[in-house]
Every structure is written in C-alpha cells, then in structure tokens.
VMD Tcl script that draws the C-alpha trace (Angstrom):
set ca {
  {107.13 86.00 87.77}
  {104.96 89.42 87.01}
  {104.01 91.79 89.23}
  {101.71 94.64 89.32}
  {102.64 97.33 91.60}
  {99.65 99.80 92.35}
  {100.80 103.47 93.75}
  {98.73 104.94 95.93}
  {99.75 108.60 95.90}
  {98.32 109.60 99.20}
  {99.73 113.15 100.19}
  {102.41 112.90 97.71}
  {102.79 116.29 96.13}
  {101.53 116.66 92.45}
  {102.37 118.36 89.55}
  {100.40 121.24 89.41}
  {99.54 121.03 93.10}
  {100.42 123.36 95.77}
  {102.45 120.88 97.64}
  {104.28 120.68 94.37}
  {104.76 124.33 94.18}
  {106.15 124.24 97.74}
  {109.35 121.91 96.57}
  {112.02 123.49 94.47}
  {113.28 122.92 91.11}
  {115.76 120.42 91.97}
  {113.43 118.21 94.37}
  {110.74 118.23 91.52}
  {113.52 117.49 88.96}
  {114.89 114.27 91.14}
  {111.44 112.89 91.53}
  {110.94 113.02 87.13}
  {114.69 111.49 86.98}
  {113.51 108.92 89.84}
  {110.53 107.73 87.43}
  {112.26 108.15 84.27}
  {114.80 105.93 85.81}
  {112.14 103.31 87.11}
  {110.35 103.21 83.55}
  {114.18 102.45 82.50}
  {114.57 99.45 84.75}
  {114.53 96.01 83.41}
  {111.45 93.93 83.41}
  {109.23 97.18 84.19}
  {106.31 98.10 81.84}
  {104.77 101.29 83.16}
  {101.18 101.37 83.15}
  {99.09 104.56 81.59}
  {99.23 107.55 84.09}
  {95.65 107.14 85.56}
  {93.13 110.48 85.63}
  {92.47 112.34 89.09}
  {90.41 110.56 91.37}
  {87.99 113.43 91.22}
  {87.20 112.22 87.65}
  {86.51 108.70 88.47}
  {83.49 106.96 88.95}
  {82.68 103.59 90.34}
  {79.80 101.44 88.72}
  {77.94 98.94 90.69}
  {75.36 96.50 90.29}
  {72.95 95.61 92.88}
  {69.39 93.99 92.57}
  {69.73 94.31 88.73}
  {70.08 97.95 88.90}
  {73.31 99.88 88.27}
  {74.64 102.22 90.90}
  {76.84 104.79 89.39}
  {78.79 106.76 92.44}
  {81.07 109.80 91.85}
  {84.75 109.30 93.12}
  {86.95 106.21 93.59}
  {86.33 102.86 95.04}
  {88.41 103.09 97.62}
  {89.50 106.51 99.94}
  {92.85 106.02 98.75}
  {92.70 106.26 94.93}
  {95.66 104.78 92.71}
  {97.42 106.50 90.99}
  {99.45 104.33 88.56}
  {100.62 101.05 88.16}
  {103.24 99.35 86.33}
  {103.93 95.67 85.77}
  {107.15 94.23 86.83}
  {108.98 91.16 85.88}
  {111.29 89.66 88.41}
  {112.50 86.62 89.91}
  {110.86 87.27 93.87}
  {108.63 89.19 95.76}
  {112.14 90.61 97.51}
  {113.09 92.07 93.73}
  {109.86 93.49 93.57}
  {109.57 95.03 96.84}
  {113.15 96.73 96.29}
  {111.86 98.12 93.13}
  {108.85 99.28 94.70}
  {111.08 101.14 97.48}
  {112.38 103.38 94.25}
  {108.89 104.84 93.48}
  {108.91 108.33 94.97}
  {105.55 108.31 96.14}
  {106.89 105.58 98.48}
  {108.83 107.85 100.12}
  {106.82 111.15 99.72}
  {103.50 110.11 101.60}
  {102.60 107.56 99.49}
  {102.39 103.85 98.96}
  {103.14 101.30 96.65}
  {100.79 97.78 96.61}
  {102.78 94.96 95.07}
  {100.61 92.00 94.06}
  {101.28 88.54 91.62}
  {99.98 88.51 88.32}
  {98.34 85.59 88.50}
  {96.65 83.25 85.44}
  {92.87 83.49 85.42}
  {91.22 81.06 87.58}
}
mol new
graphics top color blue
foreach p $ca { graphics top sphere $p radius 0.5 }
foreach p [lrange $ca 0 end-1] q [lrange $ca 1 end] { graphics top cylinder $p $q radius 0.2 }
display resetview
C-alpha cells in the first residue's frame, strides 16, 4: 500500500534561517544525514522540495470568477512530501517518526494513496 506523507515544517528551523543559525554544525549535519537516510529507505520516493510558503499562491473559483490569494491554503504550509510504500499504516507512521521536522516543531500528515474515485 502507498502512502503520501505531507511535512508540515511548523517552527522547524531552516536552512538559511536564524533558528538554523542558532544550532551548531553537528545538529545541522544530523538533521541532512537524518533525510539523506530517509530518501535511502526502502519503498520511499521523496517528493520535490516545495518553494517557501511566502511564494505560494492559492487559486480559487467562485461565481465563475477566479480568486487569486497570496500565501498558502492552509496556516500551516507543507513543506515536502514523499510517497512511501509499505505494508501498514504502523510502517508508515514509524517512518514518519524519522522525519526531523517531526521532532523539531514540526509535523508529518500520513495519508493512503488511494485509486481515483
């Protein structure tokens, strides 16, 4: 069965950011390892890294018109995804307890791939 697993990286730090700045080499080094790693595990095909929220936009249509607003959906923009092949939701939940922004203020949103209706 597929999964996709959505990270949310709430207040996890970001390259470039000054949270990032705060942690030192070797805590920004584990957390590259720890997705290197991830991208390494079997049945996982990492998604493309998505833009900033800041550069998103969210297109609507209501009454025929389209509604073009600046920003994400959502408050809590994704970040990533990746889609992961395992045998149960308890595989895919363990995998998803891996993803650093799980345990660095983030979340991870696991959800079956399921066939169009």
């Amino acid at each position: 069965m597929k999964f996709v697993l959505m990270v949310y990286q709430g207040s996890t730090p970001l390259p470039g950011s000054e949270s990032w700045k705060a942690l030192s080499e070797a805590e920004q080094k584990k957390i590259y390892e720890d997705y290197a790693e991830l991208n390494k595990a079997e049945g996982m095909s990492p998604g493309l890294p998505l833009g900033l929220p800041d550069a998103a936009r969210t297109v609507q249509v209501r009454d025929g018109k389209v509604h073009v607003k600046n920003g994400t959906y959502l408050a809590e923009a994704a970040g990533g995804y990746s889609v992961y092949e395992a045998t149960s939701m308890d595989d895919a939940i363990a995998l998803a307890a891996r993803i650093p922004a799980a345990r660095l203020g983030g979340a991870v949103e696991i959800r079956p791939a399921e066939k169009y209706w």
